[in-house]
C-alpha positions in Angstrom: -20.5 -16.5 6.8 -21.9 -13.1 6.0 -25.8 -14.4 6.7 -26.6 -11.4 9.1 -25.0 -8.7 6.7 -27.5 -10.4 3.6 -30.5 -10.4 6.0 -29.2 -6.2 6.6 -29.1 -5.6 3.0 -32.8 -7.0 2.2 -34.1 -5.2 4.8 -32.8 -1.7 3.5 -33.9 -2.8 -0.4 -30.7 -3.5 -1.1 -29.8 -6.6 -3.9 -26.3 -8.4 -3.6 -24.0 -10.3 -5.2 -20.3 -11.3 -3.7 -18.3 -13.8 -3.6 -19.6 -16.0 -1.0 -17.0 -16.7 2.0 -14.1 -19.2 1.5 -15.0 -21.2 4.9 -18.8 -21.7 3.9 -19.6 -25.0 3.0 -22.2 -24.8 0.0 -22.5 -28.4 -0.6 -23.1 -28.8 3.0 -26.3 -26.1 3.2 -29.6 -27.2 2.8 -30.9 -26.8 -0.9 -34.1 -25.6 -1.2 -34.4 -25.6 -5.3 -31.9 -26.1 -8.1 -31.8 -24.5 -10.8 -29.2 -26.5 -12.4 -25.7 -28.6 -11.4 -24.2 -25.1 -10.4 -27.1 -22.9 -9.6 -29.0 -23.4 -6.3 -31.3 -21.6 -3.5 -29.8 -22.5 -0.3 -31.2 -21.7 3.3 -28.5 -19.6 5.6 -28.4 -19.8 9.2 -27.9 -16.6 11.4 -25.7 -16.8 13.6 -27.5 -16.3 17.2 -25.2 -13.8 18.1 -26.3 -11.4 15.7 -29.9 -12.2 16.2 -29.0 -10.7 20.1 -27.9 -7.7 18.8 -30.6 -7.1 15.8 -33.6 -8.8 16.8 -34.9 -8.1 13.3 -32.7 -10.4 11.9 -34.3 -13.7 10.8 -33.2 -17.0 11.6 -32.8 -18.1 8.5 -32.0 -16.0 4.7 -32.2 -17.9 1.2 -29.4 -17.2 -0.9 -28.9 -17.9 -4.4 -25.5 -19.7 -5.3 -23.9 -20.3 -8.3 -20.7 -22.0 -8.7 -18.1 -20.5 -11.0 -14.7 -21.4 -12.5 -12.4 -18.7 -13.6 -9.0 -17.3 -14.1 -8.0 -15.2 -11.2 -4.5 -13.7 -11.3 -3.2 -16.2 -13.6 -4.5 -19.4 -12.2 -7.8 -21.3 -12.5 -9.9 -21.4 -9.4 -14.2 -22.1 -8.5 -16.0 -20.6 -6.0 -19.3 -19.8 -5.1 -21.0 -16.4 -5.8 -23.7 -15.2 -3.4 -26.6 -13.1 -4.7 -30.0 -11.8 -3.7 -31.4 -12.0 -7.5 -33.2 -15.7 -7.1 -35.2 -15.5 -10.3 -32.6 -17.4 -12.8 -34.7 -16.6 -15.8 -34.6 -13.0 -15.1 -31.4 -13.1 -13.6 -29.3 -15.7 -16.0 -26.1 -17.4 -13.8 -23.4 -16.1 -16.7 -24.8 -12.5 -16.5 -24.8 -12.4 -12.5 -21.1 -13.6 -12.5 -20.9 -10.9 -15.5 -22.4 -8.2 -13.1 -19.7 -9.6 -10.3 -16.5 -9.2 -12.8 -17.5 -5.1 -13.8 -17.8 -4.7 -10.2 -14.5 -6.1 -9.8 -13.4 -2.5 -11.5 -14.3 -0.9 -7.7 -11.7 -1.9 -5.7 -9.4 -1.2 -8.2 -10.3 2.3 -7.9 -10.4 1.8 -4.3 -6.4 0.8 -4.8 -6.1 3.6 -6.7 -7.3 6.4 -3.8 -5.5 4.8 -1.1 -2.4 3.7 -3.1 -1.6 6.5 -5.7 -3.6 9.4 -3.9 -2.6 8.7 -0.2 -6.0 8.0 1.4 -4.6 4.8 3.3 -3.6 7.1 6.1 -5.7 10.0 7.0 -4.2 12.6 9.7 -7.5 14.3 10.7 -9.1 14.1 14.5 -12.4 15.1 13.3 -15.3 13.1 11.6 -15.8 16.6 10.0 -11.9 16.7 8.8 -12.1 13.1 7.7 -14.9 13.8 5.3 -12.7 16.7 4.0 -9.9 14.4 3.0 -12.0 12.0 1.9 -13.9 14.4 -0.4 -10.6 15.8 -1.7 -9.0 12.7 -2.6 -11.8 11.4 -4.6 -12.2 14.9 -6.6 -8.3 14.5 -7.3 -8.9 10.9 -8.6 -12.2 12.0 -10.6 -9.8 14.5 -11.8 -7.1 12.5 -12.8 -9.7 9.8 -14.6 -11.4 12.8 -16.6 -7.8 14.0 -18.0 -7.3 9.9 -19.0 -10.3 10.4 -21.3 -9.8 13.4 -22.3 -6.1 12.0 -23.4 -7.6 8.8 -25.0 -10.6 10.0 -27.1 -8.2 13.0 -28.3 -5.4 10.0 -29.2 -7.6 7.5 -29.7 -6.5 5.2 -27.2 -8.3 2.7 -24.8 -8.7 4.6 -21.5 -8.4 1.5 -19.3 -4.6 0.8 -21.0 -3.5 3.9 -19.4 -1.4 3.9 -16.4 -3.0 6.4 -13.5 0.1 6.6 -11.6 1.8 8.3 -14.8 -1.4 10.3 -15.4 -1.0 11.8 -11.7 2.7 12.6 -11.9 2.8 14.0 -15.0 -0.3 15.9 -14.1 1.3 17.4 -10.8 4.8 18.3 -12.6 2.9 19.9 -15.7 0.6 22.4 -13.5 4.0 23.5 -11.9 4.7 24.7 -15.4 1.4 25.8 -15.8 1.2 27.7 -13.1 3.8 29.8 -13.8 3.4 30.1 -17.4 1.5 33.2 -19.0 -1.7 33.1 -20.4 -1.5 32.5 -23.9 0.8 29.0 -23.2 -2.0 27.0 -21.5 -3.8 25.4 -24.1 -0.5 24.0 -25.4 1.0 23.0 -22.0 -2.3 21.2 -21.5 -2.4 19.5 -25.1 1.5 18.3 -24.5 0.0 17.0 -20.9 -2.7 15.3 -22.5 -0.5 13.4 -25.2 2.3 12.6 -23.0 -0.6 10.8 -20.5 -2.2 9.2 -23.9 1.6 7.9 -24.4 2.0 6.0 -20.6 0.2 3.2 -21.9 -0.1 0.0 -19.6 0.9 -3.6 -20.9 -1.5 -6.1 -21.2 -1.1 -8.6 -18.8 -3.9 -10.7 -18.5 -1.8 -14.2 -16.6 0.0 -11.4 -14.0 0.7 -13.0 -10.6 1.3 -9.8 -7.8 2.7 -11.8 -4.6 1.1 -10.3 -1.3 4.6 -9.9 0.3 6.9 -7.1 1.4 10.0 -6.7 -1.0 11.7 -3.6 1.1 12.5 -4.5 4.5 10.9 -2.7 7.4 13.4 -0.1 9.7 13.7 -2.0 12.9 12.6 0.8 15.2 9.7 0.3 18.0 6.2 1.3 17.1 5.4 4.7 18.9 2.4 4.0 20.8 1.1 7.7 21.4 1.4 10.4 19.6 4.7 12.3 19.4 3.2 15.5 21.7 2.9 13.2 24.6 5.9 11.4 23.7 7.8 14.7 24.4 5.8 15.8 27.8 6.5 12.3 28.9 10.3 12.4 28.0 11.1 16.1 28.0 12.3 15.6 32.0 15.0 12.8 30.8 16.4 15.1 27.9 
């Protein structure tokens, strides 16, 4: 459960810590020291398999786990965390799991790229064209998270309270205006775009329980399985 890509991370001089896989069986592992009730050194097996493909992968990794109970999305739940950092008096258990919440704040700005600025489908055929997207998607998001704190230090708001889905629309209808506006308006069309995004302030809703599941139903049609040019060299003799 994730052994070979541990082994893979210590080898490049990479540390770790994640949430340690749902089907692992901590209490089943051998434990090679105990730091307390919650906080062990356990001894990971690699998986064969991956030992045929890498033959620099070990047999065996220690891993440090540390069992922690908290909230997630409303509801109270423990699970193991993973990490690389073995030493619990440099490394203290709360402050690991610390370290693991902040980095929490990643995939929500993964969400954010492929969700508000469109990265989850990317039309390019080239590894070259891909990296173009890529690299223009996360310059519009850096964008869009430098005008939040330019609009809550100016307003004195709390820049994690505002909403970047507002912050991006409003941003694309005001440079519209912008961009057709003369000169000597910017500075104020760029003030009044700053305090309307310092005004689309996010609720705080710490117990908030988003269902995986699909509220829209899907159009019933078949899934096109090649691309629409040879769709229409295959059927152009039937039309």
């Amino acid at each position: 459960a994730g052994a070979n890509q541990y082994a893979e991370y210590q080898a490049k001089g990479l540390g770790f810590i994640t949430r340690a896989h749902q089907r692992l069986k901590v209490e089943g592992l051998k434990v090679l020291r105990r730091w307390s009730e919650t906080d062990w050194w356990v001894e990971l097996g690699i998986n064969p398999q991956y030992r045929k493909e890498n033959s620099k992968l070990p047999e065996t990794i220690v891993v440090r786990m540390i069992r922690v109970t908290a909230n997630i999305e409303g509801r109270k739940e423990t699970f193991w965390v993973a990490t690389s950092l073995l030493d619990a008096g440099l490394y203290p258990a709360q402050e690991v799991c610390g370290w693991l919440k902040k980095r929490w704040k990643v995939e929500g700005l993964i969400g954010e790229l492929k969700g508000w600025i469109g990265a989850d489908v990317l039309r390019s055929k080239t590894v070259e064209g891909i990296r173009k997207e890529l690299y223009a998607r996360i310059f519009g998001l850096n964008l869009i998270h430098w005008l939040i704190l330019k609009a809550a230090k100016k307003h004195k708001k709390e820049p994690e309270r505002l909403s970047v889905s507002a912050a991006l629309r409003l941003t694309v209808t005001q440079s519209l205006k912008m961009s057709t506006a003369p000169v000597w308006q910017l500075p104020s069309l760029f003030d009044e775009l700053l305090e309307r995004i310092a005004t689309s302030s996010v609720p705080y809703r710490p117990y908030r329980i988003e269902p995986r599941m699909v509220k829209q139903q899907p159009k019933h049609y078949p899934a096109l399985k090649m691309t629409r040019v040879e769709w229409r060299a295959l059927y152009a003799l039937a039309a």
